[in-house]
Each structure stands twice: as structure tokens, then as C-alpha cells.
C-alpha positions in Angstrom: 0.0 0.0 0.0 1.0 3.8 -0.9 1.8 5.5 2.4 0.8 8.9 1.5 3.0 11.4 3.6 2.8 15.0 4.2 6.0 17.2 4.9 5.7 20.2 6.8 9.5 21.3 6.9 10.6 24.7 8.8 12.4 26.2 11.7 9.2 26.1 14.1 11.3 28.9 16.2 8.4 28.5 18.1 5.8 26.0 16.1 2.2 27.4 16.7 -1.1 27.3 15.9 -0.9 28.5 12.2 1.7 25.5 11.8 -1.0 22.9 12.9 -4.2 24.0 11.1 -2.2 24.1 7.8 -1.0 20.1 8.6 -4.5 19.0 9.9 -5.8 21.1 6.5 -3.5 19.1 4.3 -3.7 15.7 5.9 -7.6 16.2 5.4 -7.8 17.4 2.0 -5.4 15.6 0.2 -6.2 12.2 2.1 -3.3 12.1 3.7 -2.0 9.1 6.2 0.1 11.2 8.1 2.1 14.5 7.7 5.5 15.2 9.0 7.2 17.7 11.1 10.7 18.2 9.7 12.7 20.9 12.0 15.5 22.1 10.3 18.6 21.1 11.3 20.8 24.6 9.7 18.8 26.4 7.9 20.6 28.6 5.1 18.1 31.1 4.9 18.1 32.0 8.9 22.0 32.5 9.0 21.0 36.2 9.9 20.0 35.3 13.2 20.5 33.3 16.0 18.1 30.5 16.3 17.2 28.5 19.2 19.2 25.3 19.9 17.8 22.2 18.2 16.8 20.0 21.1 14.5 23.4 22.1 12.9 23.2 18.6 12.7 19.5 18.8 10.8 19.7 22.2 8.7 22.5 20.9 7.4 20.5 17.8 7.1 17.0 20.1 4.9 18.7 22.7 2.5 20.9 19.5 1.7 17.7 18.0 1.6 15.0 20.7 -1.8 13.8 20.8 -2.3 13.6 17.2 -2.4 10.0 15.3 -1.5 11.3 12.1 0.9 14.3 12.8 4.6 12.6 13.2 8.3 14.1 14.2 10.9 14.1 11.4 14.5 14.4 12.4 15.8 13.8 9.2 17.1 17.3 8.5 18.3 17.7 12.4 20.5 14.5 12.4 22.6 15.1 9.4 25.3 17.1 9.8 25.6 20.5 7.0 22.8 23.1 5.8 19.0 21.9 5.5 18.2 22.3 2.0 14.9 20.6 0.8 16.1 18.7 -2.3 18.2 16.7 0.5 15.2 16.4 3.3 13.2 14.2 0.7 15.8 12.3 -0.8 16.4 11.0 2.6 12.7 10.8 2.9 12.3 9.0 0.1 14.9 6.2 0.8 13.8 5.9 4.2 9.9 5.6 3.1 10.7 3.4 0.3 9.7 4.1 -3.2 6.2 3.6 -2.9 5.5 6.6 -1.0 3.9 9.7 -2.1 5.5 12.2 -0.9 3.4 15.5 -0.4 5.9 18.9 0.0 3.4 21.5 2.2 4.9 25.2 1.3 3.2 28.9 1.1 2.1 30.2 -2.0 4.2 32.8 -1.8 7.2 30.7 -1.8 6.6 29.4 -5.1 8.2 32.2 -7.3 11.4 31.8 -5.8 11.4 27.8 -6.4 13.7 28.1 -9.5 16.4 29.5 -6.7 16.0 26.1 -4.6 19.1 23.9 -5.0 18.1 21.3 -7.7 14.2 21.8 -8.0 13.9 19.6 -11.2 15.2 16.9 -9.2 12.7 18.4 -6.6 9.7 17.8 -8.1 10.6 14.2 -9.5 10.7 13.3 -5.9 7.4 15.1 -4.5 4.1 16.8 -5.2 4.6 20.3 -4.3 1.9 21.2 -2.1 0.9 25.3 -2.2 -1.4 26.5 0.4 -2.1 30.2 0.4 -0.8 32.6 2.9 -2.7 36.2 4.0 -2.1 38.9 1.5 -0.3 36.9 -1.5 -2.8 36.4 -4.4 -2.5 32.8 -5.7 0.5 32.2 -7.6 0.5 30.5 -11.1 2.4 27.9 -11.5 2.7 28.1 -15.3 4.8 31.0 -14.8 7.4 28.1 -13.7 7.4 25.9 -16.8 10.1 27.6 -18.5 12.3 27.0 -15.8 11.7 24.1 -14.2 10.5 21.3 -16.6 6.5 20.1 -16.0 6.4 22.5 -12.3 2.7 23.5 -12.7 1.7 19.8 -13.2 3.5 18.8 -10.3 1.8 21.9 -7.8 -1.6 21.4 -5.7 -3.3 24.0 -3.6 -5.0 23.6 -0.6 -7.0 26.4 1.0 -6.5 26.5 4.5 -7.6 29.0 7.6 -5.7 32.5 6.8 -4.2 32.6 10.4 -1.9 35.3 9.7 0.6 34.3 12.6 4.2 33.7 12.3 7.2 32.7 14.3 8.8 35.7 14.2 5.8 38.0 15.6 5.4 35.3 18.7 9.4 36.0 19.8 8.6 39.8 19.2 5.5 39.5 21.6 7.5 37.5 23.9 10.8 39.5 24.5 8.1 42.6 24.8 6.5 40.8 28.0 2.7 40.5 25.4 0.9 37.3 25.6 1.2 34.2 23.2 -1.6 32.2 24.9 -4.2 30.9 22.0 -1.5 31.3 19.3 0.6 28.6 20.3 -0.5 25.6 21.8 -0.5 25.1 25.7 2.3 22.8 26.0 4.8 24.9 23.8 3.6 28.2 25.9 4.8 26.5 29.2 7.9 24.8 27.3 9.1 28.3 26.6 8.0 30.0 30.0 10.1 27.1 31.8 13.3 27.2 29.4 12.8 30.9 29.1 13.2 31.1 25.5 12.5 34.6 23.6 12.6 36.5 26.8 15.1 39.5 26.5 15.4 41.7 23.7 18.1 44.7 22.4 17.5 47.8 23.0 19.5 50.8 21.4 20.3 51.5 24.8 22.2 48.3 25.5 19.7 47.6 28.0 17.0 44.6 27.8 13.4 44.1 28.4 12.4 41.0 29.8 9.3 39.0 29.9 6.3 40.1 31.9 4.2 38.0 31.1 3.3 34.7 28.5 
């Protein structure tokens, strides 16, 4: 039997709540038998910042989706040594799943003009249905507009409409280090995770001084 497989890759610097209605979206309408959450082991494109330490990320994503039957943990990007880049994720997927799995990449719409960039996306796509789900304020891509560069692309995209939760990662640290609440935009377990490890809590000032959590 085809073990069809989601792949929900990313830094989850925290994972939250936008992370998980886009899986349970996918793993729903695409008929899915379970989607994967692949942390990032060194992600190239986050170089410009400090990210937490893997084991925090790890914890983060174990404790978001533990509970659910069909959401698993990936650490196929954060046991390999080197940068993550996607090509290699599902390669490694794909000879540890066996060559009868369908392999479902989950990506925002807006990242879809810049796959021509990706290292080896023809080889990409051979590997995986590219899965497009839309993101608040992007118009829908078209994935025609690949073609010329990437051989057969639009044939290999499907979109999903899922819940425009505009909420990202990078807003929750913001919140966080500014002493504001996260509570109902990541789940319970990764709220507490990050009170107790005290993750995100100080931020820079011009100053040199900090501000420190208030409150979660």
C-alpha cells in the first residue's frame, strides 16, 4: 500500500497554531495518512539570526503535536550534519519511506516564485508533489509561470485552501521578549515549554539595556 505522507519542513522557532491548522488542512484534503514535522537542522536562509538550539525546537514541535495519530516528528534534517536544504530532506525521505511513498511537500504560495532558486528543483519535483497552500495577502500564484524553468512544475503543484491565520514565528518572539501574551496562538504545552526554558525572553535595545518577559 501507498503510504501517503505530508512534509511540513521549517524552523518552528516557536511551532504554533498556524503550523498545525495548515497540517491538519492538508492531511484532510489531500487524504493524507500522516504529515510530518521536519525541524530544520541549519537552515541557510536563517543565517541572519540566531536560532534557538535544536533540542528546544525539537521539544517544541514533540509537545505541538503530541496527541495527534496522524501528525509525526521528522529528524531527518536535524540528524545530518551540513545546511538543511529541501532537495536533500526528501531524498532522505524518500529512501527511508521506500519508493512507494507519495511524498506531499506543504509550502506557502508565496514561496513558489522563488522555487527556480531552490538547490536542484527539477530533481525536486521528480521526488514530491509540491503542495501550495495560500498565505494572508499573497494572491494565488501560477504555477505556469514556472514551466520555462523548471520542466513540467505546474503539473506537479496542488493547492490547498487552508484557515488565513496570519501568525508567524517571528511575531510570537517579538511578543514575547516585549513581556505580550502568546496564549491561543501557540498551543498550551509549547507556551509553558518556553516560559520554563525561558526562550525569547530579552530583547536589544539601542540602549544596551534589555526588556524582559512580563508576562506569557
Amino acid at each position: 500500500m501507498n503510504r501517503r505522507t505530508g512534509i511540513l519542513g521549517g524552523t518552528f522557532d516557536p511551532i504554533h497554531i498556524a503550523h498545525l491548522a495548515i497540517a491538519e488542512d492538508c492531511w484532510d484534503q489531500l487524504d493524507l495518512d500522516v504529515v510530518l514535522f521536519v525541524p530544520a537542522g541549519d537552515p541557510p536562509h536563517k543565517r541572519h539570526r540566531a536560532v534557538s538550539s535544536t533540542a528546544d525546537r525539537v521539544a517544541m514541535v514533540e509537545r505541538a503535536i503530541a496527541g495527534n495519530p496522524h501528525f509525526r516528528l521528522s529528524r531527518v534534517d536535524v540528524d545530518r550534519p551540513g545546511l538543511s536544504y529541501t532537495v536533500d530532506t526528501i531524498q532522505n525521505l524518500r529512501s527511508e519511506l521506500g519508493p512507494q511513498a507519495e511524498l506531499f511537500f506543504i509550502v506557502g504560495n508565496d514561496s513558489l516564485a522563488d522555487l527556480p532558486n531552490w538547490r536542484d528543483p527539477d530533481r525536486l519535483i521528480e521526488m514530491c508533489t509540491i503542495v501550495a497552500v495560500n498565505r494572508p495577502g499573497y494572491p494565488r500564484f501560477d504555477p505556469t509561470r514556472l514551466d520555462s524553468k523548471i520542466r513540467g512544475a505546474s503539473g506537479r503543484i496542488r493547492f490547498v485552501q487552508v484557515p488565513d491565520l496570519n501568525i508567524t514565528s517571528s511575531d510570537i518572539r517579538q511578543r514575547i521578549a516585549r513581556g505580550r501574551t502568546i496564549t491561543y496562538l501557540v498551543p498550551d504545552a509549547v507556551r509553558t515549554y518556553i516560559v520554563e526554558k525561558g526562550l525569547f525572553q530579552t530583547v536589544k535595545k539601542e540602549d544596551g539595556d534589555t526588556s524582559s518577559l512580563s508576562r506569557v
